[in-house]
C-alpha positions in Angstrom: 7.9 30.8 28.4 6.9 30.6 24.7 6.4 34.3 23.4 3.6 35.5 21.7 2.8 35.4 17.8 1.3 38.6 16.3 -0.7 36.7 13.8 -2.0 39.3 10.6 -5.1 39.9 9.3 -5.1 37.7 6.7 -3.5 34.8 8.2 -6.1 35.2 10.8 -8.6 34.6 8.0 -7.0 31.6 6.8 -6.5 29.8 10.2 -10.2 30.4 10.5 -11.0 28.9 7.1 -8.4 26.1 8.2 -10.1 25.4 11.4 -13.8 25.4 9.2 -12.1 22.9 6.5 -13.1 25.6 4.1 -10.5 24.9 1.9 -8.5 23.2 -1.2 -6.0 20.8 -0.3 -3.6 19.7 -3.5 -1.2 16.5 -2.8 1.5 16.6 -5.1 2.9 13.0 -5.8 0.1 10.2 -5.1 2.3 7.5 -3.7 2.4 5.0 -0.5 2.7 8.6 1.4 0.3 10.7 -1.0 -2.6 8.8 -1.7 -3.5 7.8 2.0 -3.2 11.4 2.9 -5.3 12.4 0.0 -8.2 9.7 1.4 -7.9 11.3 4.6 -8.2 15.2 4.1 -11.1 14.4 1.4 -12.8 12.1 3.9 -12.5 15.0 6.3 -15.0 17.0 4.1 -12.4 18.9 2.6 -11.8 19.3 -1.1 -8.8 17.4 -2.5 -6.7 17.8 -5.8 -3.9 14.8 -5.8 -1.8 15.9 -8.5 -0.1 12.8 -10.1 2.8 12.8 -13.2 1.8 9.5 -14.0 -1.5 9.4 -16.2 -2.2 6.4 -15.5 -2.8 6.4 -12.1 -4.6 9.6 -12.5 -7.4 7.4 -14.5 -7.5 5.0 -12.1 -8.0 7.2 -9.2 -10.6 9.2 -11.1 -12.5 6.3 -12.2 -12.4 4.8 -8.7 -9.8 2.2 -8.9 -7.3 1.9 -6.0 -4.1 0.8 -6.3 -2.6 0.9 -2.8 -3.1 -1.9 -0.6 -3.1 -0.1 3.4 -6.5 1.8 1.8 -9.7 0.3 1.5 -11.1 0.2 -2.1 -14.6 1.5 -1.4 -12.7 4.6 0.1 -11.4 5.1 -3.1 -14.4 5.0 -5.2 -16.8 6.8 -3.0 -14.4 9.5 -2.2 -13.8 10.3 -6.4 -17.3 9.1 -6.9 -18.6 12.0 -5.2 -15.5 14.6 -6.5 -14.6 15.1 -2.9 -10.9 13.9 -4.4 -9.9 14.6 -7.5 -6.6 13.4 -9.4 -4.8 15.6 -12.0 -1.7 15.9 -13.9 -2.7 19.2 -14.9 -0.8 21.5 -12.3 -2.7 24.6 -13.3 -5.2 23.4 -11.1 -2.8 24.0 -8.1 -4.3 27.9 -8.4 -7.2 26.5 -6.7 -5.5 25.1 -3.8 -5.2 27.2 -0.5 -2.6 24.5 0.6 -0.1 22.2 -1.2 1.5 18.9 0.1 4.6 17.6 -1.6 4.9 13.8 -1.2 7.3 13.2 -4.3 10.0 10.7 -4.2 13.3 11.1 -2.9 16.0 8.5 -4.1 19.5 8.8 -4.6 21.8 8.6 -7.2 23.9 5.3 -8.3 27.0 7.2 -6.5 24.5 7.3 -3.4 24.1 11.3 -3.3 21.0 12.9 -3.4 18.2 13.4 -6.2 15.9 16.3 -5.1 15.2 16.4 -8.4 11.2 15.4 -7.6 11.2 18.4 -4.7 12.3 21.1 -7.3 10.0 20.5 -10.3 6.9 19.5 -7.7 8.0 23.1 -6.2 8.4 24.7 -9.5 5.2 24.0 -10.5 3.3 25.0 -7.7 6.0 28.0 -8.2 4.1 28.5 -11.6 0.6 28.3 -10.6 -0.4 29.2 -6.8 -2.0 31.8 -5.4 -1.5 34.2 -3.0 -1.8 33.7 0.1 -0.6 29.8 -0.4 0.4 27.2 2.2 3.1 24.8 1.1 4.2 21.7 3.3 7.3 19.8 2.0 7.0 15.8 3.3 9.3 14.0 0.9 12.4 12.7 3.2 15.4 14.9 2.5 18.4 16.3 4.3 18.4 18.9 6.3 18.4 22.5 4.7 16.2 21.3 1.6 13.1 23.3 3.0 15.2 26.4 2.8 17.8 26.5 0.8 16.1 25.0 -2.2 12.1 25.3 -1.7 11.9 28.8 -0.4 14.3 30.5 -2.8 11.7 28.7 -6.0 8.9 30.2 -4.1 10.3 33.5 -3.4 10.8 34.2 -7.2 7.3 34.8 -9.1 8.4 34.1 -12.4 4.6 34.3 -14.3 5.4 38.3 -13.4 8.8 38.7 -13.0 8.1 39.7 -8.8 9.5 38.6 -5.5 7.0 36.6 -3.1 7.4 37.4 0.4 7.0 34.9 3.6 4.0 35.2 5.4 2.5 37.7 2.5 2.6 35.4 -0.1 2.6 32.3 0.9 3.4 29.9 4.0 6.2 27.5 4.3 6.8 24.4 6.8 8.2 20.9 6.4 6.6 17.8 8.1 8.1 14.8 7.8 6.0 11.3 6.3 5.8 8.7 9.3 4.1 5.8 7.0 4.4 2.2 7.5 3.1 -0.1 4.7 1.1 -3.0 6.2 1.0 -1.5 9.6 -2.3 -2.2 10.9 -2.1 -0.3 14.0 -0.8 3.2 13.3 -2.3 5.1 9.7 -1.9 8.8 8.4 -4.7 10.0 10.8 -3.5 8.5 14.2 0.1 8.6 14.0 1.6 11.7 15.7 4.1 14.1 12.9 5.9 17.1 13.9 6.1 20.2 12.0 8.5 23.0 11.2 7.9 26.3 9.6 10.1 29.2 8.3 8.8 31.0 11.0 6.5 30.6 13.7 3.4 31.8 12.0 4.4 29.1 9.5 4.8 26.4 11.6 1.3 27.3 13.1 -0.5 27.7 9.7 0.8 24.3 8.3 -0.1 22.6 11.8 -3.7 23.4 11.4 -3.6 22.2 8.0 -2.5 19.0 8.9 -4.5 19.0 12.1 -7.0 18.3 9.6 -6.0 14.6 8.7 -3.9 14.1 11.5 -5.0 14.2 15.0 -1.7 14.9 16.5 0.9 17.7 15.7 4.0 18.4 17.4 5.3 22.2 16.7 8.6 22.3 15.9 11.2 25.5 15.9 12.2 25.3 12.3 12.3 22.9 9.1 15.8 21.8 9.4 14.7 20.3 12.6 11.8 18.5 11.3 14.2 17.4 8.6 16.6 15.8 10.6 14.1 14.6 12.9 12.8 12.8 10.3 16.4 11.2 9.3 17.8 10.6 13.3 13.9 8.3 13.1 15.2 5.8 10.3 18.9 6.2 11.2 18.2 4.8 14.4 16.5 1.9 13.0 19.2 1.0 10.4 22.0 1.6 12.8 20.3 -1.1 15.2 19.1 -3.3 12.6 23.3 -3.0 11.1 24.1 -4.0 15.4 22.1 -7.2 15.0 23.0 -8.2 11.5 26.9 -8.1 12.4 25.9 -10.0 15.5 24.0 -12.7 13.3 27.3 -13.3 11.4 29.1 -13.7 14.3 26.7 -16.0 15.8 26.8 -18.0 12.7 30.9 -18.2 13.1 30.9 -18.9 16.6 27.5 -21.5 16.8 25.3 -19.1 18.4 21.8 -18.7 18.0 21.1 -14.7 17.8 17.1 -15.5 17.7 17.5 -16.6 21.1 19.9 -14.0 22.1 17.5 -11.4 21.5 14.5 -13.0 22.9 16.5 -13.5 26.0 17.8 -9.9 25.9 14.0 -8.7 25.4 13.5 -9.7 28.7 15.0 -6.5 29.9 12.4 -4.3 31.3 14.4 -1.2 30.4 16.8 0.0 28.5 17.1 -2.7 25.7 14.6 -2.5 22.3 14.7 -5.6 19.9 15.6 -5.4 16.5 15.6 -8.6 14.4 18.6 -9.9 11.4 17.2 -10.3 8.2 18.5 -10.6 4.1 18.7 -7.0 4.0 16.6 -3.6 4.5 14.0 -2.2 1.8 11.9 0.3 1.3 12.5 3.8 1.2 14.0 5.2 4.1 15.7 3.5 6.0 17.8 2.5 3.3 18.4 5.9 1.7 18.3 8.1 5.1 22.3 7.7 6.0 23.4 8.4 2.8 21.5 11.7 2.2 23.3 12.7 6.3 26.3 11.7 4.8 26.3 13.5 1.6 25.0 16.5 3.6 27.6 16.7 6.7 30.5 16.8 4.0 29.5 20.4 3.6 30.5 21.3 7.4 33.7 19.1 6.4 31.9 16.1 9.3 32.5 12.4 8.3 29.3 10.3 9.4 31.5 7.4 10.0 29.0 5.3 12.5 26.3 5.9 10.9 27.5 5.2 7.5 29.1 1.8 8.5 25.6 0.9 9.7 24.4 1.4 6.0 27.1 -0.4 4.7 26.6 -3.5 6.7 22.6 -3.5 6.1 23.6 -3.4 2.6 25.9 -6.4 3.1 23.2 -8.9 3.9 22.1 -10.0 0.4 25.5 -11.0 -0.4 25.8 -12.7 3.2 23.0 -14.4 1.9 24.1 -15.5 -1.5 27.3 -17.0 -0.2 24.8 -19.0 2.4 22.8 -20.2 -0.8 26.1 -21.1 -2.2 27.5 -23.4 1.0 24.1 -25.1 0.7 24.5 -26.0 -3.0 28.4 -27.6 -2.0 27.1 -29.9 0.7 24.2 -31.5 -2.0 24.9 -33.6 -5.3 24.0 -30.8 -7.5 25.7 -27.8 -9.5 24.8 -24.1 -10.1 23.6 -25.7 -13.5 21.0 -28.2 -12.1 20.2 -26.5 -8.5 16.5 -25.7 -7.9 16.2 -23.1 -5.9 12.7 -21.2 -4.6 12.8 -17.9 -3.0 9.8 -17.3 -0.9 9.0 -13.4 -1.0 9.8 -10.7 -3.2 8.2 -7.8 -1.3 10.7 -5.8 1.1 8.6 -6.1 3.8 5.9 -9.4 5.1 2.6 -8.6 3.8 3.0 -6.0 1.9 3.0 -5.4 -2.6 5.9 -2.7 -1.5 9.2 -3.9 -3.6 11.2 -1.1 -3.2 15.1 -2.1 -3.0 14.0 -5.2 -1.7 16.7 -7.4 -0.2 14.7 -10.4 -1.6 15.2 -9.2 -4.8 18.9 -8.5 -4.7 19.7 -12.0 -3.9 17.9 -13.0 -6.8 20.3 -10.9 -9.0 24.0 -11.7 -7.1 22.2 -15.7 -7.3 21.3 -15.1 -11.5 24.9 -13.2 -11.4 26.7 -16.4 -10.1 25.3 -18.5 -13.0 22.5 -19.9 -11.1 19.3 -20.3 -13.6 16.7 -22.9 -12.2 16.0 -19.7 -9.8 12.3 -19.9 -9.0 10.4 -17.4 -6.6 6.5 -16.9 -5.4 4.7 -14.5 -3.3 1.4 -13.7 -4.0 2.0 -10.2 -3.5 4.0 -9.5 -5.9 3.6 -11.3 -9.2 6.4 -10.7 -11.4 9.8 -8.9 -11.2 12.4 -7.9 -13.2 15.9 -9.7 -12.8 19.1 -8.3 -14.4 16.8 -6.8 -17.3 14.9 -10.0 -17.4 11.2 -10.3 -16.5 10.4 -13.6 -13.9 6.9 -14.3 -12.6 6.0 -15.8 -9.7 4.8 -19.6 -9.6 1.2 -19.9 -9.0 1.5 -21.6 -6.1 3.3 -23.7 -3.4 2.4 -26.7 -1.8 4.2 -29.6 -0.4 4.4 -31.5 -3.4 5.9 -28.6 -4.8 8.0 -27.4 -2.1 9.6 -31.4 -2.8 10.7 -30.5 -6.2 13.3 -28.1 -4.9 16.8 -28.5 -3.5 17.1 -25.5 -1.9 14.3 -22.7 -0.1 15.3 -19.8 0.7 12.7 -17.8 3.1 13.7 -13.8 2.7 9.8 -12.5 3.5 8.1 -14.0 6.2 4.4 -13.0 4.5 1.6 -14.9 7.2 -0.2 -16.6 4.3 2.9 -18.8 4.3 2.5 -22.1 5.7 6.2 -22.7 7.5 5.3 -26.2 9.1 4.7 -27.6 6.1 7.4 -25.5 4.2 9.8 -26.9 6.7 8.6 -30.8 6.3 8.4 -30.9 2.4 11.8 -29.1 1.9 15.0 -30.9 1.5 16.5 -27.2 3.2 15.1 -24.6 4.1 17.4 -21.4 4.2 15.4 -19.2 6.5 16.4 -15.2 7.3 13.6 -14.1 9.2 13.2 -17.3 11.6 9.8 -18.0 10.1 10.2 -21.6 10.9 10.8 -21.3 14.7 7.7 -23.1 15.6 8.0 -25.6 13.0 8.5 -29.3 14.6 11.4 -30.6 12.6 14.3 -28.3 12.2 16.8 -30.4 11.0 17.0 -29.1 8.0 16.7 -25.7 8.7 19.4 -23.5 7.9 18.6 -20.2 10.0 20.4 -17.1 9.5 22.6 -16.1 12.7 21.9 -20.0 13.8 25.8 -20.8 13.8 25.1 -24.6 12.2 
C-alpha cells in the first residue's frame, strides 16, 4: 500500500499552477532531445524559454528557422512567431522559469570515462539565476548517482547570497530520462511513455506533472538513481544484443552461414526471442556511450562490468570488420589501394536520418583513408559533407547506374529508403552490403553481404 504524501502549502500552489499550464518552462540545451520538447510544452500553451550556448541556433530558432528534421518547420515558426517559444543564451532569463529541463550532452572522454561537464555548468547556471520555489528535471543520460551527488549539492549552495537552499523549500529535484529516436515515425516526445525519479516523493510528483504536460504518460519512480539506471539497463540491452548478433555475423561469415536468414527464421518464435539485426557498427548517442559510463561508475563499488563491457567492445569492432571486408574485395579485383574506386552509400548513423553522431559509416571511411585508400567517394543526401581525418569530403550529387558503373567497389553501411538497391545491385561490379539492403534485389551474385559466409 503506497503511503500518503503530506504535500505543503506552496507546493500545493504550484501543482495547481502545473496542472493550469500556468507556468515558464526553460529547456536548457536545444538538441535532438531539447528542441522537440521545447515544440511540445509551447504547443501545449505554455510559455517556453529554450536556452541554447550556441548563438547560432538561437537566431535561427528565434527567427523561425528549424534545424531538426523529426519536427515540422511550420511548428517552428509559428510557435516563435507568436513568442510562445523563445530561445536564449542569456541564462539570466532562467529567473523567470518555474521549471528547468536539462537536455545538455553527455559524451565521454577519449579514455572512455565520463564528461558531465555539460550537467554542471547547465546546473550552475540555473544555480545562479532561479528562483525560489524552482523545479529542476535533469534528462541528459548519465550514470547513476549524477542527480544526487553532483546536481543537488550545486543547487543546495546559493552562491548570489552566500545561503543554503533546502529541498522541497527551495526548489524541486527529479531525473527523467530522454527516450528519443531520430526518424521514428511512430513514437515522438508527447506519446512515448518516461519514468521519473525525484529526491523525494513530493519531487517525483512535482516533476511528473511537469512533464505530464508534454508527455501523456509518466511512470513514478522511487528515486533518481533508478531512473538513471533505468535509462542505461534500456540502451545496454540493445547494445549487448546488437554485440550477440554481430559476433554471430562473423561467425556465419567463417563458417558460410547466412545470419539474415537465421534471424528471420528465429523471429518466428512467438515468445521469448526479439530480433536484433548485424550492421557496420552502432551510432548515435547512447547506445554507444551507455556501457562505458556503467563501467566507469561500478569501479567505485570495486564491480567489473565484464559482459556488458565486452558487448561495447565488439559493437565497436564492426568498422574495422568492415574495412578488412573492403580490403579482401580490393585483393580479388585487378586494382590497388592506389587506383580502387570505392563509394560508400550513407554517412548518417542511422537510415533516414541527418543524425552523424559516431557513425560507423564514418569510421570506415577513416580506417579506409588510414590504409592509404584515396579514390574514397561517399553520398547520402542527408548528410552533405564530412570531415575525414581532419579533411573536409562532400558528398557526390548523385547516384545513378551509370554512376554506380564507375566504381569497383560499393559499400552499403546506411540503408536510407530513397536508395534504389535493385538498380544499386545491377550497375555495381560489388556491392559490399551491411544492412542486407539488397535482399530483394534479383541478382545477387555480386553481392557481398555482411554475415553471408561467401
Amino acid at each position: 500500500m503506497k503511503s500518503t504524501i503530506e504535500i505543503d502549502t506552496n507546493s500545493k500552489t504550484l501543482l495547481n499552477n502545473i496542472k493550469n499550464k500556468n507556468i515558464t518552462v526553460g529547456i536548457v540545451g536545444l538538441g535532438y532531445v531539447g528542441l522537440p520538447l521545447a515544440c511540445e510544452y509551447a504547443s501545449q500553451g505554455v510559455q517556453t524559454i529554450g536556452f541554447e550556448v550556441n548563438q547560432e541556433k538561437v537566431d535561427l530558432l528565434n527567427a523561425g528557422n528549424n534545424y531538426i528534421e523529426d519536427i515540422d518547420d511550420d511548428l517552428v515558426r509559428n510557435l516563435t512567431k507568436t513568442k510562445r517559444l523563445i530561445a536564449t543564451a542569456d541564462f539570466k532569463e532562467v529567473s523567470n522559469c518555474d521549471a528547468l529541463i536539462i537536455c545538455v550532452p553527455t559524451p565521454f572522454t577519449e579514455n572512455k570515462e565520463p564528461d558531465i561537464s555539460f550537467i554542471l555548468n547547465a546546473t550552475k547556471s540555473i544555480s545562479d539565476n532561479m528562483k525560489k520555489g524552482t523545479v529542476v528535471i535533469l534528462k541528459s543520460t548519465t550514470f547513476p548517482g549524477t542527480t544526487e551527488k553532483f546536481v543537488m549539492p550545486i543547487l543546495i549552495k546559493n552562491e548570489s547570497n552566500n545561503s543554503l537552499r533546502e529541498i522541497e523549500k527551495d526548489f524541486y529535484l527529479a531525473f527523467s530520462p530522454e527516450r528519443i529516436d531520430p526518424g521514428n515515425k511512430k513514437w515522438n516526445t508527447k506519446n512515448t511513455p518516461i519514468a521519473v525519479g525525484g529526491v523525494t516523493p513530493i519531487c517525483t510528483k512535482i516533476a511528473a506533472a511537469v512533464i505530464n504536460i508534454a508527455v501523456e504518460k509518466v511512470i513514478e519512480v522511487s528515486s533518481p538513481t533508478i531512473a538513471e539506471m533505468e535509462k542505461l539497463l534500456e540502451n545496454i540491452f540493445r547494445s549487448v544484443n546488437i554485440a550477440l548478433v554481430n559476433e554471430l555475423a562473423k561467425l556465419c561469415d567463417r563458417i558460410g552461414v547466412n545470419i539474415w536468414e537465421v534471424i528471420d527464421a528465429a523471429a518466428t518464435k512467438p515468445f521469448g526471442f526479439m530480433p536484433f539485426y548485424p550492421g557496420p557498427g552502432i551510432g548515435g548517442h547512447c547506445i554507444l556511450i551507455d556501457p562505458y559510463y556503467l563501467e566507469w561508475m561500478a569501479r567505485e563499488y570495486d564491480f567489473v562490468t565484464n559482459f556488458i563491457t565486452l558487448a561495447a567492445e565488439t559493437n565497436e569492432d564492426m568498422p574495422f570488420y568492415v574495412r578488412d571486408m573492403v580490403i579482401k574485395e580490393i585483393a580479388k579485383q585487378p586494382v590497388s589501394y592506389s587506383t580502387a574506386k570505392i563509394l560508400i552509400l550513407g554517412m548518417a548513423f542511422k537510415k533516414n536520418v541527418s543524425d552523424l553522431r559516431h557513425s560507423p559509416a564514418l569510421k570506415v571511411f577513416e580506417l579506409l583513408d588510414l590504409e592509404g585508400i584515396k579514390n574514397i567517394d561517399y553520398y547520402d543526401p542527408y548528410i552533405p559533407k564530412v570531415n575525414v581525418n581532419s579533411n573536409t569530403i562532400n558528398s557526390i550529387s548523385e547516384i545513378n547506374s551509370s554512376v554506380i558503373e564507375s566504381y569497383d567497389i560499393i559499400l552499403i553501411t546506411t540503408d536510407h529508403s530513397v536508395f534504389d538497391f535493385d538498380m544499386i545491385a545491377k550497375s555495381s561490379k560489388i556491392v559490399i552490403d551491411t544492412r542486407n539492403s539488397c535482399k530483394n534485389a534479383e541478382n545477387r551474385d555480386n553481392i557481398v553481404l555482411l554475415g553471408d559466409g561467401k
